[in-house]
C-alpha positions as a printed Julia matrix, in Angstrom:
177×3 Matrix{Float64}:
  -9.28   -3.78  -23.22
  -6.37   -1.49  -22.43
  -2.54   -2.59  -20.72
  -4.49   -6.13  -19.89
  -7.14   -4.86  -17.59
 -10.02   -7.13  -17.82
 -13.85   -5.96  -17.44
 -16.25   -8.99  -16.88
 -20.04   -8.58  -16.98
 -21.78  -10.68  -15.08
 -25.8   -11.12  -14.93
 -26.58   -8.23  -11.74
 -23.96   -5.97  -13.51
 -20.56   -5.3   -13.62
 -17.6    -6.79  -11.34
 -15.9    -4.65   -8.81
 -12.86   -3.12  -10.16
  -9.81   -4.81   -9.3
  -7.82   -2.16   -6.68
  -3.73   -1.97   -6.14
  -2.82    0.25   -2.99
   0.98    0.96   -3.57
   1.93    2.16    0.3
   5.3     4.33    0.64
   7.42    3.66   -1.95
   9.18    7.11   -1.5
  13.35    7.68   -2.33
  13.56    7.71    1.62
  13.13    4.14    2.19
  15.34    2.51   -0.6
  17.77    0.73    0.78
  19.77   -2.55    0.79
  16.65   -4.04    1.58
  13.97   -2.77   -0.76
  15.63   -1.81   -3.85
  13.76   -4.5    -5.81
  10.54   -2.92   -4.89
  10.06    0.24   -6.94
  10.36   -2.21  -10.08
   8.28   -4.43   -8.9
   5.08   -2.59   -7.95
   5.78   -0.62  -11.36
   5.2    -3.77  -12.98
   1.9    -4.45  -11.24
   0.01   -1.27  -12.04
  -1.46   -2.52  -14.92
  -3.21   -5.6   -13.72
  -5.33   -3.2   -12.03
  -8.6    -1.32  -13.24
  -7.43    1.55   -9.97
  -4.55    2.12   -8.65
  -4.16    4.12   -5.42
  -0.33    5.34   -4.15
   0.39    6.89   -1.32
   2.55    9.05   -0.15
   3.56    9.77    3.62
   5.38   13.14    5.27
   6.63   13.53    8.79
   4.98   16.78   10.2
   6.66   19.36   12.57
   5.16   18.27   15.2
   4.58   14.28   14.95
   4.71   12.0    17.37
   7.16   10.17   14.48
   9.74   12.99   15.74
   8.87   13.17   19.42
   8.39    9.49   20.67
  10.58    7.74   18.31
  13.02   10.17   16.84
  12.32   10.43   13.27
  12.8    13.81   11.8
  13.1    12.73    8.02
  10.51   12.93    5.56
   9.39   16.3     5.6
   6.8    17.55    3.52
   7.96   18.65   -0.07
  11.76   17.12    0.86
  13.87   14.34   -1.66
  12.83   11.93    0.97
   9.12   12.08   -0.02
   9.22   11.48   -3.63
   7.82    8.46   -5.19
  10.66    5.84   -6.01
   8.4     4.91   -9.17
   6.34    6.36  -11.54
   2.44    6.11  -10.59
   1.1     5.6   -13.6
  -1.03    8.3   -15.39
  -4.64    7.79  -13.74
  -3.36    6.72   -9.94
  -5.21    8.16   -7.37
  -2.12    9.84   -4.87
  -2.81    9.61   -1.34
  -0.6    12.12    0.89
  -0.57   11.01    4.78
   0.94   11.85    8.12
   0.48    8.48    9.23
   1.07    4.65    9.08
  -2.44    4.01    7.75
  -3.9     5.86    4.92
  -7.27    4.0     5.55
  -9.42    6.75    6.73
 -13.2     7.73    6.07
 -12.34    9.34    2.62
 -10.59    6.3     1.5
 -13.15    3.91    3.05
 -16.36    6.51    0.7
 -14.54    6.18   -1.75
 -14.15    2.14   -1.93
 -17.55    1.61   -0.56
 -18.64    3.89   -3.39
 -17.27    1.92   -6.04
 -18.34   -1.36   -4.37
 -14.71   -2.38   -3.77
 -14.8    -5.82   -1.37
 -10.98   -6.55   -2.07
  -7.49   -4.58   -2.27
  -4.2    -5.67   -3.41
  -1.85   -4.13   -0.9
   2.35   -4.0    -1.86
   4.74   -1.19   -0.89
   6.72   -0.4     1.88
   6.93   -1.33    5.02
   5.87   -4.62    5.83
   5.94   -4.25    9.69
   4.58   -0.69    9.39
   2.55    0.99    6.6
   1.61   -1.97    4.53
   0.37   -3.96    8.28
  -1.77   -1.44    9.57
  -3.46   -0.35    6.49
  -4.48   -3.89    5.4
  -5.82   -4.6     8.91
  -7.79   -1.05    8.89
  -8.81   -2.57    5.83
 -10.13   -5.83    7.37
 -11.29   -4.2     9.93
 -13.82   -2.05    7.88
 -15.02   -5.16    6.12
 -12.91   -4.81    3.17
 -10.69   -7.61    2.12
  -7.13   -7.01    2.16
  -4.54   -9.03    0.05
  -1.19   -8.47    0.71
   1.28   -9.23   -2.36
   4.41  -10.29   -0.02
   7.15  -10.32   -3.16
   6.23   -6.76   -3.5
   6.77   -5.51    0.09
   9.7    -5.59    2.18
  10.57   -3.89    5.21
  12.8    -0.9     5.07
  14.73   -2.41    8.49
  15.4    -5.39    6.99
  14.53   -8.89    6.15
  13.77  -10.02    9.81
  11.3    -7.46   10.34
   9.99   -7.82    7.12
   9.45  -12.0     8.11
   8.15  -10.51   11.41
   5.53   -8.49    9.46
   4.6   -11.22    7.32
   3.54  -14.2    10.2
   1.73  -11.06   12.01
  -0.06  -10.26    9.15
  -0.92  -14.14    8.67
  -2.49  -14.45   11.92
  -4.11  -10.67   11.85
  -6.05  -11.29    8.3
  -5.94  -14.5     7.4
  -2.97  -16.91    5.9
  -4.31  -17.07    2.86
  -4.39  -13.4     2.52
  -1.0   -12.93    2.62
   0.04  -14.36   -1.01
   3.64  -14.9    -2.83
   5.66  -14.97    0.22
């Protein structure tokens, strides 16, 4: 067994492997309020067998930019680099929107007979809440490591994302809070 992942075998076969979705943790949204997250979801990777990161751009022509005024994040720019290092065998996962739950993502986790994901990253009222309930609403379990996502607005909205969350998927589904 490698950096402490565990592989049980059970009588019909082998366990699911164990899945960590790191959402957004791009050099754009450290701030005051999340600098203690690229450290933290560093130190997570490896109690993972997979590890999926994503990554998220602003295109030309988003709504992001037309409805709410957000022109950062461009595709290629400073803003859009990771604020960690993925480790070596991540799976990166570049979007345009809040979610990255899509039908690739959903193959892909169906193929591997994936029932639960770890969710951390950034931002609690944003990213990190929509994906998990796209997860939950596909039938996949979402678990939402609170001490490793904040809210790049602040701690308010971060709270705020947290009791929605609660009542969305479950209170016992969002953990360390």
């Amino acid at each position: 067994m490698d950096s402490g992942r565990s592989h049980a075998i059970i009588a019909a076969g082998t366990m699911p492997l164990s899945q960590l979705l790191i959402i957004d943790v791009q050099s754009g949204f450290i701030n005051e309020w999340t600098t203690h997250v690229p450290m933290r979801v560093a130190s997570l990777q490896d109690s993972f067998d997979q590890v999926l990161v994503t990554r998220l751009y602003n295109p030309q022509k988003s709504l992001y930019r037309k409805l709410i005024g957000w022109n950062g994040f461009s595709l290629g720019s400073v803003d859009t680099q990771h604020a960690f290092a993925p480790r070596p065998d991540a799976t990166i996962i570049d979007k345009s929107t809040y979610s990255c739950v899509n039908g690739g993502l959903l193959d892909r986790l169906r193929r591997d007979a994936v029932s639960r994901v770890h969710l951390c990253g950034i931002g609690t009222d944003s990213s990190v809440m929509i994906s998990a309930v796209d997860l939950f609403e596909a039938g996949i379990e979402p678990v939402v490591l609170a001490h490793a996502c904040p809210s790049a607005a602040g701690h308010a909205d971060h709270q705020a994302g947290l009791q929605i969350l609660k009542r969305l998927i479950g209170d016992k589904q969002v953990i360390g809070s």
